[in-house]
N, C-alpha and C positions, 0 to 999 in steps of 0.2 A: 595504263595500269595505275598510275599517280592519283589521275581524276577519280578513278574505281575508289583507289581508300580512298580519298576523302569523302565522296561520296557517303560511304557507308560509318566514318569516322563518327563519334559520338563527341557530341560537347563538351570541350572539359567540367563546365558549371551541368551538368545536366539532374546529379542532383540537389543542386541547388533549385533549379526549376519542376522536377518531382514532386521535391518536400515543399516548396511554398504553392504548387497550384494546389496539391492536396492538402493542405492548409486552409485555402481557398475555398475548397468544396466542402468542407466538413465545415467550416464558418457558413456557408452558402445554408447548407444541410440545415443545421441550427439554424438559421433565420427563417427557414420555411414551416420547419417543424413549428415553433412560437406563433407563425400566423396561422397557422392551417388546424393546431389543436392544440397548442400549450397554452395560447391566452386565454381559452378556455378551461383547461383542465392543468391549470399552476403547478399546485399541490398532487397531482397525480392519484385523487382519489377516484376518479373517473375510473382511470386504467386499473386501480387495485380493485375494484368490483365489476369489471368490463371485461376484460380482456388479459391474457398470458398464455403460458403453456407451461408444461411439464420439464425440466432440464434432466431428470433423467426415469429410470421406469421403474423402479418403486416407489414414485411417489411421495418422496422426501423434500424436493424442493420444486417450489411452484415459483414460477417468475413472471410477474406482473409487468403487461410491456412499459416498459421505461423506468422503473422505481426497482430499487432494494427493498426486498420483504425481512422485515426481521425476523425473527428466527424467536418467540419471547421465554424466557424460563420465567420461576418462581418469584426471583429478586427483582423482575425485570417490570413486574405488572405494580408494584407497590406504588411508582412514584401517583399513577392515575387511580388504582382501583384500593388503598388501601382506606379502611377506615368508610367503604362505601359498597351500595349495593349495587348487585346486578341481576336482571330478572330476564328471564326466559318463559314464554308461557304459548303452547303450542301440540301438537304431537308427539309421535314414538322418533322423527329426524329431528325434530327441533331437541327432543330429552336428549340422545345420543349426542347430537351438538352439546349440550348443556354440561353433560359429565366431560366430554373432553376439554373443554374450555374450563371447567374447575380443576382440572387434573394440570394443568400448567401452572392454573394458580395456587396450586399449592397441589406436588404430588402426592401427599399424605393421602387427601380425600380419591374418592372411589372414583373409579374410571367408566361403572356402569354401574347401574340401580341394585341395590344392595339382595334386593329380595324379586324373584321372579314371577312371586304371585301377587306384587300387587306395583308392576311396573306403571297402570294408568294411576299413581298417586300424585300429588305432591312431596318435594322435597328442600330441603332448606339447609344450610352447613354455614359454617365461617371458617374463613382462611385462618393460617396464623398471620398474617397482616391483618385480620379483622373487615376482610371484603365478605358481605355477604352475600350466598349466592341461591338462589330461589330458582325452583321453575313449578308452574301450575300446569299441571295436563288439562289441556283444552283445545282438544283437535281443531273445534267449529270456532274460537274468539270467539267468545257469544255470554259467555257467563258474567255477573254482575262486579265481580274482582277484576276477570278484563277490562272491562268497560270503564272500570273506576282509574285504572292506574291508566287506561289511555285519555282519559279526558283531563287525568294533571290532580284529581282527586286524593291529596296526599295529607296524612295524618299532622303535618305544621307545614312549617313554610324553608324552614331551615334548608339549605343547601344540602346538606349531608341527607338530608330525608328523599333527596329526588333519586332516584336512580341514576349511575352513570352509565348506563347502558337497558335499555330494553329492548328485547328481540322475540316480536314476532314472530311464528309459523303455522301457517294451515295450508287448506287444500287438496289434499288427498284424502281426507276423510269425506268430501263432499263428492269427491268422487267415486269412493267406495260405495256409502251407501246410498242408494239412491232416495232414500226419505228422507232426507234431510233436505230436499230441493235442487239437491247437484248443482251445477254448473249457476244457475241466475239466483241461487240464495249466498254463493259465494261472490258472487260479484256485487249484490248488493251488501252483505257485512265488508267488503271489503272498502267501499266504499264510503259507508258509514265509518270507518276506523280512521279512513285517510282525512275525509273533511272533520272529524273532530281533530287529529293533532292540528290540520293546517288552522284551523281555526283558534286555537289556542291560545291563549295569551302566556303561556308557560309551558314551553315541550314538557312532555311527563317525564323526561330523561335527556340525561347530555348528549346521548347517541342513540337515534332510535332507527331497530333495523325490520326491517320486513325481508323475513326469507323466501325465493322463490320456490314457487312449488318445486318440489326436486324430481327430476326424471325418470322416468321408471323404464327397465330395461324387459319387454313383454314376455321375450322369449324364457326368460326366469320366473316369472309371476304366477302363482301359485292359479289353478284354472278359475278360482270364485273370483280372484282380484282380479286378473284381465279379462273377467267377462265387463264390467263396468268401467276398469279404468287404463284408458288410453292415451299413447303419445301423444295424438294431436290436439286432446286437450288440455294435458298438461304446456303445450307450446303455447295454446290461445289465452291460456290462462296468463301467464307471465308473460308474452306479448301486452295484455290490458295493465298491468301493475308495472308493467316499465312506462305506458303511455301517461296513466293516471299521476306516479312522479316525476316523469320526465318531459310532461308535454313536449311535443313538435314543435321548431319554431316555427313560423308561417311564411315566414321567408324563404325565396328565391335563392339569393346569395348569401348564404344564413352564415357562412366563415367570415365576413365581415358585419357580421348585425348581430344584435343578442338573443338570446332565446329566450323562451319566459319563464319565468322563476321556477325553478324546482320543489316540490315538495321538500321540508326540513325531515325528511326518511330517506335512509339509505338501502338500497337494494341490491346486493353481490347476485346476480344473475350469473357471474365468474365461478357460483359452486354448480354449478350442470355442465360446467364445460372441464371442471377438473376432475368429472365422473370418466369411471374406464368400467366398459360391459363384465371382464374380469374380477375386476372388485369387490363385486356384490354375489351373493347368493340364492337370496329369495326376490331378488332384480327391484327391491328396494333402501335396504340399508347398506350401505357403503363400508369397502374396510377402513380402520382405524387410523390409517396413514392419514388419508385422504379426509375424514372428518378432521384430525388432528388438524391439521392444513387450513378446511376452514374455518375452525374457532380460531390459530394463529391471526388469519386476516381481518377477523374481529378486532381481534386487538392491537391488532397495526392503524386498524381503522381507527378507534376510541383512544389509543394512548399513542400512539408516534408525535403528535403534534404539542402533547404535555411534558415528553421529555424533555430534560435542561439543553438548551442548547449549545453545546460543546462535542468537541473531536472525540470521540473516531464519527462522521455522520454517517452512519450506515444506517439510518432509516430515511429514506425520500419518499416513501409511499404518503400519499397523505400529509405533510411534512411540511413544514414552510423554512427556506434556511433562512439566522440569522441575519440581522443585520449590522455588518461590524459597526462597530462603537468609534465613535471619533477619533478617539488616540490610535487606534488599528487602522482606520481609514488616514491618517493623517502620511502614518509611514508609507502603506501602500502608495500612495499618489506620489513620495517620496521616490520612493524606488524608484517608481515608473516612470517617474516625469526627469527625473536627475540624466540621466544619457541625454534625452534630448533636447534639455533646457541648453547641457552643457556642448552640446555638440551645436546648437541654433549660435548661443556666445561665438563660438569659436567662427564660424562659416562670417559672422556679423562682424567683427572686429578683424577680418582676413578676407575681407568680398574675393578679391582679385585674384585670389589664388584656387578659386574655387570649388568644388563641392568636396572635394577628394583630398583637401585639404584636410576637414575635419572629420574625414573616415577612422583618424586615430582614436577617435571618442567613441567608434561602436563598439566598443565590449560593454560600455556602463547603458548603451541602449541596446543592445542583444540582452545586457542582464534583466532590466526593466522588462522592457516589452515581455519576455519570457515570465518573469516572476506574475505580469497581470494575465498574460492567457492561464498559468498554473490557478491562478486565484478564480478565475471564470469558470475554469472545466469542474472546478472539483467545491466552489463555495458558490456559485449560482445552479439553476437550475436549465441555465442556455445548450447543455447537452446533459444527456441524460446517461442513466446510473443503472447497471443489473447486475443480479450476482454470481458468483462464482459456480462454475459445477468444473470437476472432476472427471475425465473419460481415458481410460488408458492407452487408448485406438490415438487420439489426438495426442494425450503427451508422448508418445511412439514417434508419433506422426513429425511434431515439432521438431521433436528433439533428433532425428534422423535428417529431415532438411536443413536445420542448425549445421547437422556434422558431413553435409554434402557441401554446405556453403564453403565453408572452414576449410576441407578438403582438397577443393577448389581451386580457393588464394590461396596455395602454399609455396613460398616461393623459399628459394636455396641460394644462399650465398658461396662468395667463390673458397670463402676460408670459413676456419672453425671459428664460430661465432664464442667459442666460451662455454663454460658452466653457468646455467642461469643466467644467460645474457639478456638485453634488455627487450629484444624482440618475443623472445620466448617467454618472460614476463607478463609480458604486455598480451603475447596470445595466450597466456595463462590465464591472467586475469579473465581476458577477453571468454573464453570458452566457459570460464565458474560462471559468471555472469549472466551469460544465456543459458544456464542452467538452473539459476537461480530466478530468474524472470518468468521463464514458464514455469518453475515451479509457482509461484508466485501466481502466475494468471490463473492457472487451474484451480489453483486451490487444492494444491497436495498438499500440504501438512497434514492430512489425517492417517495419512498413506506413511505407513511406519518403516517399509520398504525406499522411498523415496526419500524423507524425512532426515533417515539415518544419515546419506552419503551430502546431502545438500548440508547437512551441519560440520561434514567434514572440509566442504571448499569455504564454508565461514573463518572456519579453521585455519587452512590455505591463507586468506585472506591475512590474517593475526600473524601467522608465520612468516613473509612477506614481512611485515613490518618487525619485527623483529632482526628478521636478516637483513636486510636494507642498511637499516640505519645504523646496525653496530659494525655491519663492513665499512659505513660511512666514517662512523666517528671512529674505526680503529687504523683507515687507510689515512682521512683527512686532518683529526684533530681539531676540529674546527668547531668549537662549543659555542661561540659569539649569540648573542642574542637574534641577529640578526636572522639567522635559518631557524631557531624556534621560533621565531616570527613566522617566519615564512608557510614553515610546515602546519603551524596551525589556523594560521586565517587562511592557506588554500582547503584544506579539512574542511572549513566551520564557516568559511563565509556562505557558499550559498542553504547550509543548512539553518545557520541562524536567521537568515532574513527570513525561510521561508517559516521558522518560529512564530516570529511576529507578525507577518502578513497573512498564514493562516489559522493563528489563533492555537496554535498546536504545542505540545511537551516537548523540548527538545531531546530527552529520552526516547521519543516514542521514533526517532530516528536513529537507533542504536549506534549505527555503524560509525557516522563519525565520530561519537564522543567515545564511542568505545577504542577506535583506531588514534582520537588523540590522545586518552589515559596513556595506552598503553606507550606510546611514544616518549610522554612525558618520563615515563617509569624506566623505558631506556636512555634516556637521555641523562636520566639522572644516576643510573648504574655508570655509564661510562664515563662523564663527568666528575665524577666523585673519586678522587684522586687518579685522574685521568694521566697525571706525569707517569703513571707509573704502569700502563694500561699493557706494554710491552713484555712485563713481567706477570707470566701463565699464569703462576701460581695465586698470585694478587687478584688480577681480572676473572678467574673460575673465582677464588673464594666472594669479591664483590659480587656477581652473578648467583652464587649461593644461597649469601645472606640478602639480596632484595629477592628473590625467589621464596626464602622462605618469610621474610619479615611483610611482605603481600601477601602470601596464603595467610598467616595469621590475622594479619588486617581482616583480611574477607570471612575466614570463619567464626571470627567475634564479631554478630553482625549488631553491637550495639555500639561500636565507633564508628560503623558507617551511617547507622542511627543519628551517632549525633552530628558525623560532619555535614547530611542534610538538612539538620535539623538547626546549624549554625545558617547552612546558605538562605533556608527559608526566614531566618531572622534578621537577618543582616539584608541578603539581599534579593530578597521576594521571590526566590528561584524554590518551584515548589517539584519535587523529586520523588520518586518510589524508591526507598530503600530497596522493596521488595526486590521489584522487576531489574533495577539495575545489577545485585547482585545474582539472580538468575542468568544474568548475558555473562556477567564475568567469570562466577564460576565454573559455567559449562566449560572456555577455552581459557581457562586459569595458568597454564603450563606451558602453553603451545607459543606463545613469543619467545620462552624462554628458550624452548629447543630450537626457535631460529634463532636467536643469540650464541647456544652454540656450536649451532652448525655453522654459523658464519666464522666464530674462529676458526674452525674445524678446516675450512674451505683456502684462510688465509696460510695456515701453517702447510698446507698440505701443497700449496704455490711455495711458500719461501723455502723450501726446504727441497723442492721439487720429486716430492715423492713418484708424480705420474712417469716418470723417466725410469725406475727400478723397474729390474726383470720382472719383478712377481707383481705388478701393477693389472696389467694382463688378465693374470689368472683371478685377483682379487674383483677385478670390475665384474668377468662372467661370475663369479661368485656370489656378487651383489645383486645383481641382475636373477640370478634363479632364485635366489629369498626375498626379492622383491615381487617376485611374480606367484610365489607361494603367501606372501603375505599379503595382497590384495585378497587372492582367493579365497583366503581364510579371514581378510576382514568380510567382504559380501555377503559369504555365509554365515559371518556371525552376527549382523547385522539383519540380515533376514530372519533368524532363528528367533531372535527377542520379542518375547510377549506382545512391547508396545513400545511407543518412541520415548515413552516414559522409562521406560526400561534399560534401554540404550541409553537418554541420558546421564542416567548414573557412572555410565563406563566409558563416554565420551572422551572426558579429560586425561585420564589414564591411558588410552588406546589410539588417539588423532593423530597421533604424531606419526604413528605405524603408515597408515597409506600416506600420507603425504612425503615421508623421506623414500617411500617405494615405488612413486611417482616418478619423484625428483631422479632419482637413480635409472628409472628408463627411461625418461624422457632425454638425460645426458648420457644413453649409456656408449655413444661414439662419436664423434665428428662431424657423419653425415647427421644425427638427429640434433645436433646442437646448432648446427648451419641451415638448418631448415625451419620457415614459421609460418601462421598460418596470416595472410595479410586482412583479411575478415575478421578473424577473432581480435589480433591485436587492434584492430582499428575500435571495436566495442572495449580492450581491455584500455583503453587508452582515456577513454572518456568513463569507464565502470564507476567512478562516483556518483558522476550524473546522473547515469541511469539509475542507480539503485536509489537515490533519494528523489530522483523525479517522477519514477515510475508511482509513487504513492496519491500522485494527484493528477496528472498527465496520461497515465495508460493505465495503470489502476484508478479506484473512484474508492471515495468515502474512507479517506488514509489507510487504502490497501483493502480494505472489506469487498470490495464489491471490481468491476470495471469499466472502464468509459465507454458509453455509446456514442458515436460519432453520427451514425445513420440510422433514424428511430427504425424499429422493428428488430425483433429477437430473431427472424430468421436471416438476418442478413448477419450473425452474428463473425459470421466468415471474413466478411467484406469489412466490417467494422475492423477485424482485427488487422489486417493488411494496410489498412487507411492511418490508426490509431499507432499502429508499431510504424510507420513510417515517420509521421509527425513525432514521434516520443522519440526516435532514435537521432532523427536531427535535429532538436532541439538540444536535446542532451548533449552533443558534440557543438553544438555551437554557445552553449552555458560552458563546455569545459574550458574552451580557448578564452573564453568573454574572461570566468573567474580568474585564469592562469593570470590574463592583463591587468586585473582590475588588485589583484593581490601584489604583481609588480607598481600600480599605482600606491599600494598604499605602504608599502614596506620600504619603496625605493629600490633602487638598485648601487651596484660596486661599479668604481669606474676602471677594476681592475681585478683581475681572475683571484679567487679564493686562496688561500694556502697551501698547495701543493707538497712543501718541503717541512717536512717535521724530524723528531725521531720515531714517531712509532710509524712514521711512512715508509723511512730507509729500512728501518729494521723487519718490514713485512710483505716490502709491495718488489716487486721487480721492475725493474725502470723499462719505459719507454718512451716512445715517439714521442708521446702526447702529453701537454700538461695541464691543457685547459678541461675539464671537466664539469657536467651537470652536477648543481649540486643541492638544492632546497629537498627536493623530492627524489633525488638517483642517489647512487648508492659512491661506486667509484667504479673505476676499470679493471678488466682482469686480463691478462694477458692468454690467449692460444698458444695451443703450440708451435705457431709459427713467429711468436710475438707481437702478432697484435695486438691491441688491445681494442676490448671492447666496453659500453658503461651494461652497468649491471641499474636494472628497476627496482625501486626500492620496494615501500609498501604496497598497500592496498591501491583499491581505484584511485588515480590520482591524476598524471598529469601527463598533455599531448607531448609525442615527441618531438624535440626540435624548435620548444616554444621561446618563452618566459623564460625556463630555469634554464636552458644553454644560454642564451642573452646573458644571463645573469652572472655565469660560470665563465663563458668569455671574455665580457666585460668589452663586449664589441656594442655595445648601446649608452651614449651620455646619461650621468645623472638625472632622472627626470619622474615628475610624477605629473603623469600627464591632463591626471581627472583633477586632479584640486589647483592646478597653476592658475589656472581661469580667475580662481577664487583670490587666491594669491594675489595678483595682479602683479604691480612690481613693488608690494612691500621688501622691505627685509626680512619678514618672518617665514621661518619655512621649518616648518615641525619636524623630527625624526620621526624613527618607526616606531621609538617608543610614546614620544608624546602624542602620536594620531593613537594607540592604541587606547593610552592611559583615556585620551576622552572618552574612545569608543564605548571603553568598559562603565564608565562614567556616563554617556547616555543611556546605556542599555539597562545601569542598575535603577535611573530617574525612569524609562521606562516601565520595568517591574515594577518597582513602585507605585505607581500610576494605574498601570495596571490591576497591581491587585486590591489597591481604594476601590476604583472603577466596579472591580468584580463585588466587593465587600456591599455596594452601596443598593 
């Protein structure tokens, strides 16, 4: 029976051997992909006029395989097409192309030919950016205006006089009428067109495209037109006009040899494959979706590649990424090279002792190596990039195996864990968090329904820190520099490197700046005549007056005006007033009411309210207006216009399901003794995810998501591979951070301050004195007197790590990553003097940087 388990025993590391062989493959994957058709087709402009598919069935978003399609509005065409022309000159598919592609560039202008009876005309407009846009009706190419602007025949020489674009279209008309020559007069003009641009000493245009003949669907076609025109020569046709630009290479093993040069014409043969038989009506012109779509790819084609290159990178179609700038690459190779320079030192200077000696230096190369794969996935083009769609069958789908998972791991302790104790924290965290991730991969923000409740666990989030840290400072008293330290470089370290190494706003990663404001904001409510923190009356009115001296702040938005406007002076740090006050004032309120709920929670221990008879009847009391006011948030969240709508009432209203949460999830003994070991184990690492997912399992900082395995139909497979590598990566950055923050802060050679006044005066004594303290909250006793620690904020930190170490003071003095450096001088910096540099590189940094940008 012995031999049987083990037999069937599983490894304890096993996934560890999961996540690094599918590591493996997906590296593997990426390297075949690059030989097999990426060093061919770089830029992906291949695939944006080749090959995709439809992501869902009206035909709003087309997905080009491997590349983000941008999506272009008005503002968005300026930086390539303003101040410049574009020419379209072709048929009744090329004109209808023609007005929708001016209709994005500016939707003022008309979306179809103004006048019905004289649609075979020419027409000409200007944008308000001053793009002008032409098209000449000339079904055959044949007329002396074609001829002149395809041969480069242009009124001066000047730049601005060429075209940034000409597009081509015939073909059907030669098929219509048969006196024109049909089939062998179009292949010879067509001909004629291609060896004048190749011949050329000057393209007539920056972009010059030939449309293919478009498809015709028989069974719609009116009886005169499918007497003479046929699918199979619309195929033969555009068969010859992909060979004519694309010749054949002659080779054999042609994925190892080059092909021969392409004609300087592009050809999207990808608009007959994004035709559907429904579409059309006279089974030639296309609905408007569907043309919309492909004038977009026009201008993914002609303008993605003039765009400035900076974050968010959500266009890869066609796109070539930056190459970072020396000071960017300097730090990167920093990061990544610092773990195992410092861990080579260590092994070299200690042979004898072994390999495993210097395994105490893997957190600074779990942090490296990790920060260079993040830089790969999401700033090269070694895997590839698609976008987002939306299906409510799938977020169903997710989100129901999420809550099997969960369900799963739950496991029961033998006592009452607490109110808000640190498991149920942690599977709090854990459970918002995979709620927020698939929100996130789908692409629900549009989804006003959805939207709504995910800004509520943001909320949750905020609350969480709020309550955390003022149980902290009202059980510990412990203001020391020391844990402001703490709590903000575990926050902000691995958000700030990944600032610098991807070239990114450190706004554009809300969470942690917005989780350490807010922290700072309680730190300095409770601090602020904190002797006196014991006395109600004092502590509400402090709570009060920074309560309302903050909303004031935020809605005179010209002193947040100007304190960006000092940081960008002083010290190169450039900020959206806009966007940052948008995060803040949506959950403006919500830390405050966990400020005080958390006193709320401590009085109601010291005083032992839970013990009175009518406790009883008060919990079932809370319990049914908890369960009525869910109901009634859902549907009133549902009811609202738009998510715009609901923002307005957010701040006002958050606080509702979250204390009605918190009240059934504590509403007895067995639900506070019970957690779910799945969820806590994601709430445990939820920093990491939420800020790695932007380049790691999301692509193009959140726009778009990683392919791991080229092809859109594998999109299945992709996400099982990609969510497996993102989830341990992210649990092995949170432990790496946890060490590498006790590197830099240092450690106590002896447990925190347990014994104060406002301790005696609030806490009930027990067993225990040593407690977690940077990031946990304190202990709260059960009703059998145990006690338990309470989690403090937001995503934050593994249980049992760094911060217990550091609470017990069962770990010597030591900072393990800079001793090396150290040697055996005398000098050995505190937490404040490592910081004071740090802040002091990073401001010589921004500096640098923004000359760098200016020059």
């Amino acid at each position: 029976m012995s031999s049987s388990k083990r037999l069937f025993s599983l490894n304890p590391s096993w996934h560890h051997y999961l996540a690094l062989s599918t590591g493996a493959f997906a590296i593997l994957a990426g390297i075949l992909h690059y030989i097999i058709s990426g060093r061919a087709d770089p830029l992906h402009c291949n695939s944006l006029l080749t090959r995709g598919t439809w992501l869902d069935e009206n035909h709003r978003n087309w997905q080009p395989e491997g590349c983000m399609l941008y999506a272009y509005q008005s503002k968005d065409t300026t930086p390539c097409l303003a101040s410049r022309r574009v020419v379209f000159i072709g048929d009744s598919v090329t004109r209808s192309l023609y007005f929708h592609f001016m209709h994005i560039v500016d939707p003022k202008l008309p979306i179809t030919p103004p006048d019905d009876d004289h649609k075979h005309s020419n027409y000409s407009f200007t944008s308000e950016s001053l793009t002008t846009l032409d098209f000449f009706w000339d079904p055959y190419l044949n007329t002396s205006g074609t001829l002149s602007l395809v041969h480069g025949h242009l009124p001066s020489l000047g730049v601005d006089d060429r075209p940034a674009m000409l597009v081509l279209g015939s073909g059907l008309w030669y098929l219509r009428y048969a006196t024109t020559g049909g089939l062998p007069a179009w292949e010879a003009n067509m001909e004629s067109l291609l060896e004048s641009v190749s011949v050329a000493q000057r393209k007539p245009a920056d972009e010059v495209v030939i449309l293919p003949v478009e498809d015709i669907i028989s069974s719609k076609l009116s009886p005169e037109r499918a007497e003479t025109m046929h699918s199979s020569d619309v195929d033969a046709m555009n068969s010859d006009l992909h060979h004519r630009i694309n010749p054949p290479s002659p080779a054999i093993y042609s994925i190892f040899s080059s092909s021969p040069a392409a004609l300087p014409v592009s050809l999207p043969l990808v608009f007959n494959k994004m035709l559907d038989d429904a579409s059309t009506q006279d089974g030639l012109h296309f609905s408007d979706n569907i043309v919309k779509s492909h004038a977009n790819i026009l201008l993914n084609l002609r303008c993605n590649n003039v765009w400035p290159k900076t974050s968010p990178f959500d266009k890869t179609c066609c796109r070539a990424y930056p190459s970072p700038s020396f000071l960017q690459l300097a730090i990167i190779a920093a990061v990544v090279a610092y773990g195992p320079i410092t861990w080579y030192l260590a092994y070299t200077r200690n042979p004898t002792k072994g390999i495993s000696f210097a395994d105490e230096y893997s957190p600074a190369v779990i942090f490296g190596l990790s920060i260079g794969l993040i830089f790969i996935a999401d700033r090269t083009g070694f895997w590839l990039k698609e976008q987002k769609q939306f299906n409510p069958w799938t977020f169903a789908f997710l989100v129901l195996c999420s809550l099997a998972a969960g369900l799963t791991t739950v496991k029961r302790a033998d006592k009452d864990m607490g109110f808000l104790n640190r498991d149920q924290t942690d599977e709090w965290k854990g459970w918002m968090q995979i709620a927020i991730l698939i929100y996130h991969y789908l692409g629900a923000s549009k989804i006003s329904g959805i939207y709504n409740p995910i800004r509520v666990l943001v909320a949750a989030y905020l609350f969480m820190t709020g309550y955390g840290h003022t149980t902290f400072y009202i059980k510990k008293a412990d203001f020391g520099f020391l844990r402001v330290a703490q709590v903000l470089v575990r926050l902000n370290l691995l958000t700030i490197v990944l600032v610098y190494t991807m070239d990114v706003n450190y706004l554009s990663y809300y969470f942690s700046p917005l989780v350490s404001m807010w922290y700072l904001i309680v730190y300095g409510t409770m601090a602020i005549g904190s002797q006196y923190n014991d006395r109600m009356p004092f502590l509400l009115s402090k709570i009060a007056i920074s309560m309302g001296m903050f909303t004031w702040f935020m809605t005179e938005t010209w002193m947040l005006d100007a304190v960006f406007a000092f940081l960008e002076r002083i010290f190169s740090i450039h900020w959206s007033a806009r966007e940052w006050s948008f995060r803040v004032i949506l959950d403006l309120w919500i830390v405050y009411f966990g400020m005080l709920l958390a006193i709320a929670v401590i009085k109601i221990q010291a005083y032992r309210l839970t013990d009175h008879h009518l406790w009883p009847m008060a919990v079932k009391a809370a319990v049914g207006t908890s369960i009525f006011i869910l109901l009634w948030f859902f549907a009133f969240e549902l009811m609202q216009e738009s998510k715009f709508t609901y923002n307005a009432w957010h701040r006002y209203i958050s606080f509702l399901p979250i204390a009605a949460f918190i009240t059934l999830r504590n509403a007895n003994s067995s639900l506070r003794s019970c957690s779910s070991r799945a969820f806590a184990f994601i709430g445990r690492c939820s920093l990491e995810t939420f800020i790695i997912q932007y380049h790691l399992w999301l692509a193009g900082d959140t726009k778009g998501v990683l392919v791991l395995l080229p092809g859109t139909r594998w999109r299945p497979i992709n996400f099982v591979i990609s969510t497996i590598i993102f989830i341990y990566i992210s649990d092995r950055v949170s432990h790496a951070t946890g060490e590498l923050t006790m590197w830099i802060c240092g450690n106590k050679e002896t447990s925190l301050p347990t014994s104060t006044r406002n301790v005696t005066r609030h806490t009930v004594s027990s067993g225990s004195s040593a407690e977690s303290v940077p990031l946990a909250t304190d202990v709260h006793p059960s009703k059998d007197g145990d006690s338990r620690s309470i989690k403090s904020d937001s995503p934050l930190r593994p249980t049992r790590r760094w911060v217990d170490r550091l609470a017990d003071g069962t770990s010597p003095q030591r900072s393990t990553g800079f001793k090396l450096w150290y040697k055996g001088s005398g000098w050995r910096p505190g937490v404040k003097g490592k910081l004071v540099v740090w802040i002091g590189v990073m401001w010589l940094v921004n500096s640098l940087w923004t000359a760098a940008d200016s020059t």
